[in-house]
N, C-alpha and C positions, 0 to 999 in steps of 0.2 A: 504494500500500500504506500501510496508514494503521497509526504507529508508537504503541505503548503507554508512555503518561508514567506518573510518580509524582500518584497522588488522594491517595495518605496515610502520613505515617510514622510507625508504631509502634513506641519505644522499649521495648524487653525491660524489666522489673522485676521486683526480686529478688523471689524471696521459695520457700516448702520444701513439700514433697508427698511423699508416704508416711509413714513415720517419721520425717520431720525431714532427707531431701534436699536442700540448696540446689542451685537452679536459678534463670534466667531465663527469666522467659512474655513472650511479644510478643502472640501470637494469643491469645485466652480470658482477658484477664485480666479482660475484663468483656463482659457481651452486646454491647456496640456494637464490641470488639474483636474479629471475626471478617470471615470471608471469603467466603463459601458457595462449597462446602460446607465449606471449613476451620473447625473450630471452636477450635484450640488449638493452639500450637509453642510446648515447652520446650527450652531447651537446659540441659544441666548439665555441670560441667566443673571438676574441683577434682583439684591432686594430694594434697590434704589426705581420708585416713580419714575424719575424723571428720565431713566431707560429706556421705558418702554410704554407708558402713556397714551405717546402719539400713534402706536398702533399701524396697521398697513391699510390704509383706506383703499377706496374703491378702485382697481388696477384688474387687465385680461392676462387671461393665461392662455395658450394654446398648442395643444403637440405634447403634451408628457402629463405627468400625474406626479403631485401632491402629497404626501405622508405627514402630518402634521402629531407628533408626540409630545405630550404635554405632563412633563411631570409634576410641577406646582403651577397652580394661579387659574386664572378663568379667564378665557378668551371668546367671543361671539364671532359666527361666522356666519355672515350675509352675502347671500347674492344676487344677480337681474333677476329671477325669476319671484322671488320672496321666498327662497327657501333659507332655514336658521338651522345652523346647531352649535350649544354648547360646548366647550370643549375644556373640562376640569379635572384635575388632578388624577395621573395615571391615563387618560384618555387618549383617542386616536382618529383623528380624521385621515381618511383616504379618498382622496380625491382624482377622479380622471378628469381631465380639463378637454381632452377630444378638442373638439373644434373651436369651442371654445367658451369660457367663464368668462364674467366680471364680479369681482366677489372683494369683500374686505374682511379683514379680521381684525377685531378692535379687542383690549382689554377691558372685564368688568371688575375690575380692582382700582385702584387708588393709593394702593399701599400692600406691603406686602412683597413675598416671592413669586416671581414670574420666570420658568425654568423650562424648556423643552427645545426643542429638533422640529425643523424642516427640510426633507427629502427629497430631492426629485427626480423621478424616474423618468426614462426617456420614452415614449412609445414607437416601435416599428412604423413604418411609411402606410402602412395597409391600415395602420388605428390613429391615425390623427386627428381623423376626420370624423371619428366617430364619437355620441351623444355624448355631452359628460353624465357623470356619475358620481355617486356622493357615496361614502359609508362612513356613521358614524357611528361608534364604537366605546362604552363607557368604560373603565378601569376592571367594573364587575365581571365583563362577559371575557375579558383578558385570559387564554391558561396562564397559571404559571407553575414551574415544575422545579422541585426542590433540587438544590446539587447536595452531593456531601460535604460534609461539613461546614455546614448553616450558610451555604449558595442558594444562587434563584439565580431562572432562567425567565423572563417574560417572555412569551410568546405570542408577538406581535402578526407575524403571516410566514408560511411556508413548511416546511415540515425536513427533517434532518434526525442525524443519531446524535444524543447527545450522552455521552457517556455510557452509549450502550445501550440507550434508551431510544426509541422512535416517538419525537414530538410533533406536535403541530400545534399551529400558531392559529388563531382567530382568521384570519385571512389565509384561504387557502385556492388556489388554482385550478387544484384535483376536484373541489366541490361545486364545480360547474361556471365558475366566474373566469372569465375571459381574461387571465394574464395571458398573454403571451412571454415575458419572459420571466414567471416563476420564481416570483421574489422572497426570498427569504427576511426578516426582520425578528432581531431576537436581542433584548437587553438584557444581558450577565452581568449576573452581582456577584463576583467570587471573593471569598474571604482571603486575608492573608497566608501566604504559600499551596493556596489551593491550586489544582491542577485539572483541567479539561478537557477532554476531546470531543470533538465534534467532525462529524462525519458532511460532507456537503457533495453536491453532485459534481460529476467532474465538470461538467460542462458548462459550469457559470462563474463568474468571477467575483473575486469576493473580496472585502475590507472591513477592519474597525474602528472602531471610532473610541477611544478612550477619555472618558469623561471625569472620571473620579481615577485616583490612585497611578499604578506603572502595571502593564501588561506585558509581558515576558512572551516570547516565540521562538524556539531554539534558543542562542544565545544572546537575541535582538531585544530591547528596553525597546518600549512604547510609550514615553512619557504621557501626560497627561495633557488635554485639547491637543493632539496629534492623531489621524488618520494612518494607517499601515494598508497597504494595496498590497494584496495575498500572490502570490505564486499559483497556478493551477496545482490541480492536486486531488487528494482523494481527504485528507484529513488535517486537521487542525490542533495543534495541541497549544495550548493556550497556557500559563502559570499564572500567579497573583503576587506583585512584589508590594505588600499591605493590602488592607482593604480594596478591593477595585471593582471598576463597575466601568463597563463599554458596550457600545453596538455590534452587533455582529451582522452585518449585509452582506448580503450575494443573489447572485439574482444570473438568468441568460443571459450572453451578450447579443445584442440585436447585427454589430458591422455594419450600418449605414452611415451615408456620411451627415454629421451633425453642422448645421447653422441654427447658429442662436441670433437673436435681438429681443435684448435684455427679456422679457412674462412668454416670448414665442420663441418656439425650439419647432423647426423642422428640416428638409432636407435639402433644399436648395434656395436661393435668393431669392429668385422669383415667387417661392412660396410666402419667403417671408414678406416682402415686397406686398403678396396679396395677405397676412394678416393684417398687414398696417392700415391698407386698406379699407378691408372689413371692420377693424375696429373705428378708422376716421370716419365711414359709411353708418356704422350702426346695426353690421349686421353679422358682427363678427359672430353670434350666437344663433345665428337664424338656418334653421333645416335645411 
């Protein structure tokens, strides 16, 4: 069984999105900072207001999908249509944006900690176009599956061995929902000098994201707001140098070629050319 090492470390760098949110990007802080199909991981995390406040008001998405994990605070999500959801403590929105959203998410707080991850998944040229779609997901309907010696695994979407164990995650591909590229999403809480494996398919590419403490891979340190992009492979073994807690993603890779302009990811210029369009038209959302 041939074991997946560290090809590359990306260190998170600060910097704000929406009206002036500070955050850290690891994924997307520039086209060679990606993952296929990952195109972007923010993490934000301030018990300071004036953070986070201003919120991401009313802005289009189109061409990828959305993962929105919310470990502390309360965030409202609205979009054109009038559709709302909550999004508190331990929750998860999944979002395909397809053709295309206009949606904002504002904080319901005022004070307090305001802590989660923003994802973006890229969609294949054959799903760009297609409806969006919402899943909202409260902290209760989460698995989560104990490790040894007082670990958790949250199980966000996908399904993998995880010490031996066959999980799956609330979001799953196998259950009739149209991923195409079979995303895995899984928050590990491993305790000091714990030890893991995980099993992942070969054929998708994989990274983590290390949030709290230092994550070990063979003889590779993983500090802390640092991204590690996996080797292919068959297996993963993971250590805990103290307490630690990271993402673990992997997902297909799709191989097309990627154009961004900044909320629109699709495959050639001319596409994007025509969301700007749509969106100056007004019908960036229209059947």
């Amino acid at each position: 069984m041939t074991n997946r090492s560290v090809s590359r470390i990306i260190p998170a760098q600060a910097t704000s999105d929406g009206a002036g949110v500070k955050l850290k990007r690891s994924l997307g802080q520039s086209q060679a900072a990606r993952h296929d199909p990952f195109l972007m991981l923010d993490e934000f995390f301030s018990d300071e207001p004036a953070d986070y406040l201003a919120g991401f008001p009313s802005h289009p998405h189109r061409g990828f999908e959305t993962v929105t994990y919310m470990l502390d605070g309360h965030m409202l999500h609205e979009d054109h249509l009038g559709n709302k959801g909550h999004l508190k403590d331990g929750g998860v929105q999944w979002m395909t944006a397809g053709r295309g959203v206009i949606h904002s998410e504002m904080p319901q707080q005022d004070a307090g900690r305001m802590r989660g991850f923003q994802l973006w998944i890229n969609l294949p040229a054959a799903e760009k176009m297609r409806p969006a779609h919402y899943e909202d997901i409260p902290a209760a309907k989460i698995p989560r599956h104990p490790l040894g010696s007082g670990g958790e695994a949250i199980l966000i979407a996908g399904q993998c061995q995880l010490d031996g164990n066959s999980v799956r995650g609330y979001i799953n591909g196998l259950d009739g929902q149209n991923m195409s590229t079979d995303p895995i999403y899984i928050d590990l809480r491993l305790k000091a000098g714990q030890r893991s494996r995980i099993n992942l398919p070969k054929d998708h590419n994989a990274f983590i994201y290390v949030y709290e403490g230092e994550a070990h891979i063979d003889d590779r340190a993983i500090p802390c707001t640092n991204s590690a992009l996996l080797s292919q492979g068959e297996e993963l073994v993971l250590s805990a140098n103290g307490d630690t807690r990271l993402l673990l993603l992997a997902a297909r890779p799709i191989g097309e070629a990627i154009v961004q302009y900044g909320p629109f990811v699709m495959n050639t210029s001319e596409e994007i050319e025509q969301a700007m369009r749509d969106y100056r038209d007004g019908v960036l959302t229209s059947a």
